[in-house]
C-alpha positions in Angstrom: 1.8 44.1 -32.4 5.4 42.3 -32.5 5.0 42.4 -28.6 1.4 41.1 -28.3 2.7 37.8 -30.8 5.7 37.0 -28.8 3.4 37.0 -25.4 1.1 35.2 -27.1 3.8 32.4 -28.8 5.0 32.5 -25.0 2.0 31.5 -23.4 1.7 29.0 -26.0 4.8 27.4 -25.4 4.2 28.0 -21.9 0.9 25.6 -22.0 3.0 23.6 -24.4 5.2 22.4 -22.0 3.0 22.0 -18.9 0.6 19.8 -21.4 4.4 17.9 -21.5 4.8 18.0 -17.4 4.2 14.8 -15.7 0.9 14.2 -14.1 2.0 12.6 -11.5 3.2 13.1 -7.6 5.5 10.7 -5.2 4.9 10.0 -1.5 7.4 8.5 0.6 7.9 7.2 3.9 11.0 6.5 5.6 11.6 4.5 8.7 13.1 6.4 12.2 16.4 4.3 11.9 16.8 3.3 8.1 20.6 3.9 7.5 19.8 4.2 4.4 23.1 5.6 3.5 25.3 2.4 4.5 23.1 0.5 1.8 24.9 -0.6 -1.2 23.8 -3.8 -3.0 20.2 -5.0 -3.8 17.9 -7.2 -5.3 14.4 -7.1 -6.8 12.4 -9.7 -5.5 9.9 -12.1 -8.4 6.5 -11.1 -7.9 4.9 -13.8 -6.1 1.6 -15.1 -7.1 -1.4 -13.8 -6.0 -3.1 -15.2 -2.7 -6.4 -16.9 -3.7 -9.5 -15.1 -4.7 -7.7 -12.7 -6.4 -7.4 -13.1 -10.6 -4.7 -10.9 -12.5 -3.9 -12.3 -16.4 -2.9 -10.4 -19.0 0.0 -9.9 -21.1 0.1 -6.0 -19.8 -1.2 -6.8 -16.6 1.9 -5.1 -14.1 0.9 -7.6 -11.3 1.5 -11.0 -13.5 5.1 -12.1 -13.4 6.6 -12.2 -16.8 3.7 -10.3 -18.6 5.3 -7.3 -20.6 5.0 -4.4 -18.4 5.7 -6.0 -15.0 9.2 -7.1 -17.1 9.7 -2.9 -18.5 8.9 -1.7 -14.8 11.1 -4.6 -12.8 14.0 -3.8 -15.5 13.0 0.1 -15.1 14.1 0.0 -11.1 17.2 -2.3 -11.4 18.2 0.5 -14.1 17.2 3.2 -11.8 18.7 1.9 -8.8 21.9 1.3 -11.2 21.9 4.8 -12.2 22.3 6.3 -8.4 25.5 4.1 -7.7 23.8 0.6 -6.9 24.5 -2.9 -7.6 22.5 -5.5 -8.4 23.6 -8.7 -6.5 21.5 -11.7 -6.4 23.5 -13.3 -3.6 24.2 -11.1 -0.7 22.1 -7.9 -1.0 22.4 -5.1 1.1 18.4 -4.2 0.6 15.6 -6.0 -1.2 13.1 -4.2 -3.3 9.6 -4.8 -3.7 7.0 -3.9 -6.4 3.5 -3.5 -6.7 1.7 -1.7 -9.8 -1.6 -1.6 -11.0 -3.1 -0.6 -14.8 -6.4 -0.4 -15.1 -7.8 -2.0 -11.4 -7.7 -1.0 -8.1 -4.4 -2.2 -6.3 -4.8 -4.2 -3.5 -1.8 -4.9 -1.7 -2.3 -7.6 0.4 -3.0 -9.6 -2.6 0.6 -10.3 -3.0 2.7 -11.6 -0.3 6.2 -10.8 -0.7 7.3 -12.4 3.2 6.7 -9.1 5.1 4.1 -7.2 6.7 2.5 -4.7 4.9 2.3 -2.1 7.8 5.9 -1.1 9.6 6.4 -1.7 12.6 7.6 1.8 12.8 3.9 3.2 11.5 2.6 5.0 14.2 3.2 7.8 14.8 5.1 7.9 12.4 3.1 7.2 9.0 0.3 9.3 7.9 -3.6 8.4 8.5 -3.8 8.6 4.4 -0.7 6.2 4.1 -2.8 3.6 6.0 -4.6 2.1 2.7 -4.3 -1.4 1.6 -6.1 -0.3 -1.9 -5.2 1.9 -4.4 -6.1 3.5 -7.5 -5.5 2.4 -11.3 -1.7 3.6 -12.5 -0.4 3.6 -8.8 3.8 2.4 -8.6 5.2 1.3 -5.4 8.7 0.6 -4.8 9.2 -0.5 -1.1 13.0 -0.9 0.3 13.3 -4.1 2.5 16.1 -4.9 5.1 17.4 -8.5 3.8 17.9 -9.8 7.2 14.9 -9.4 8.9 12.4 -8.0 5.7 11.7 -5.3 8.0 10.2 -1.9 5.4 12.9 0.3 5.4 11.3 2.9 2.9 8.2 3.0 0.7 7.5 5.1 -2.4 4.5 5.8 -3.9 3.5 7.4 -7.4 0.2 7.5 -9.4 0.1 8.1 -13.7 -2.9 9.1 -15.7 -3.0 6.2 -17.8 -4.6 6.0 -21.1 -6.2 3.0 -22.9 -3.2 2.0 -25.0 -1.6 -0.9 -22.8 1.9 0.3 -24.4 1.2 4.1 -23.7 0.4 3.2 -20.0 3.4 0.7 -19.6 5.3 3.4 -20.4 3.9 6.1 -17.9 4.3 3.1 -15.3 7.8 2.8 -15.5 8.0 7.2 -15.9 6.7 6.8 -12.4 8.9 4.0 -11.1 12.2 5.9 -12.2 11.1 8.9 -10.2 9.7 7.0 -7.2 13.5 5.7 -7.4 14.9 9.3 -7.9 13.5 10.2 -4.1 15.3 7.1 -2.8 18.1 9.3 -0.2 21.7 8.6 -1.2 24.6 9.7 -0.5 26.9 10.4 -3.3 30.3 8.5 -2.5 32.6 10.4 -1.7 35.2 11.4 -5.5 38.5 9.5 -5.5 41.2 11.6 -5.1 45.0 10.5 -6.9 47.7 10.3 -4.1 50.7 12.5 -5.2 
């Protein structure tokens, strides 16, 4: 009987804590010749407005400079980027970062025009048929990695939540998915300081 309660707490507990996984995956895509390891310093760039036709407002709205959660999820990356070993440098950047996040619409990327094409030039072969979307579903986080010079996409990653209906709830699972889009970022952990006898 003792046995039969303690498999039975232990699929509990098991259930417990996938009900407690995240329901979310990341995609990435980076570019044949990246060198992403000799990046050291970026920047996020302001969400620019969106081209015409296209109406985002809303105080949770991630898409609307300034609006609560596109503040959380900008402040989310710089953190997360800050947490691998980067700096944040406003003047001379080694890499630019990009964001685009959606709530509760579709994302559609070429609303926003950050000063680079959407597509790399490296896509084919490279990039997957499936990666070729411009529109993407409600909770997606995308963080793409820009070379300052040229703008050219470096690396894109993608992430979807399962959002809820509370706008503070769903801000939250955004930036969940942000930090973990930035976790697959590839760095290389500087080398540990040695003391010279």
């Amino acid at each position: 009987m003792r046995a039969a309660l303690s498999a039975a707490a232990g699929g509990m507990l098991a259930l417990a804590a996938l009900g407690c996984a995240p329901s979310y995956q990341v995609h990435t895509l980076v570019a044949p010749d990246a060198q992403l390891t000799t990046l050291h310093t970026f920047r996020v760039l302001p969400t620019p407005p969106p081209r015409t036709g296209h109406d985002h407002a809303g105080a949770y709205d991630p898409m609307v400079n300034n609006s609560i959660t596109n503040r959380a999820l900008r402040t989310t990356i710089m953190q997360a980027f800050e947490s691998r070993g980067y700096v944040a440098d406003g003047a001379r950047p080694d890499f630019l970062v990009a964001v685009y996040a959606s709530a509760h619409q579709k994302l559609d990327v070429t609303a926003w025009d950050y000063g680079y094409p959407y597509w790399p030039r490296w896509g084919w072969p490279h990039a997957r048929m499936t990666d070729r979307v411009t529109e993407y579903t409600e909770g997606t986080v995308i963080v793409d990695v820009l070379r300052t010079a040229t703008r050219d996409l470096l690396w894109r990653g993608s992430g979807t939540a399962r959002l809820t209906r509370d706008p503070k709830q769903d801000a939250v699972a955004l930036q969940k998915v942000a930090r973990s889009i930035v976790q697959r970022f590839p760095h290389e952990q500087p080398a540990p300081l040695v003391a010279a006898r």
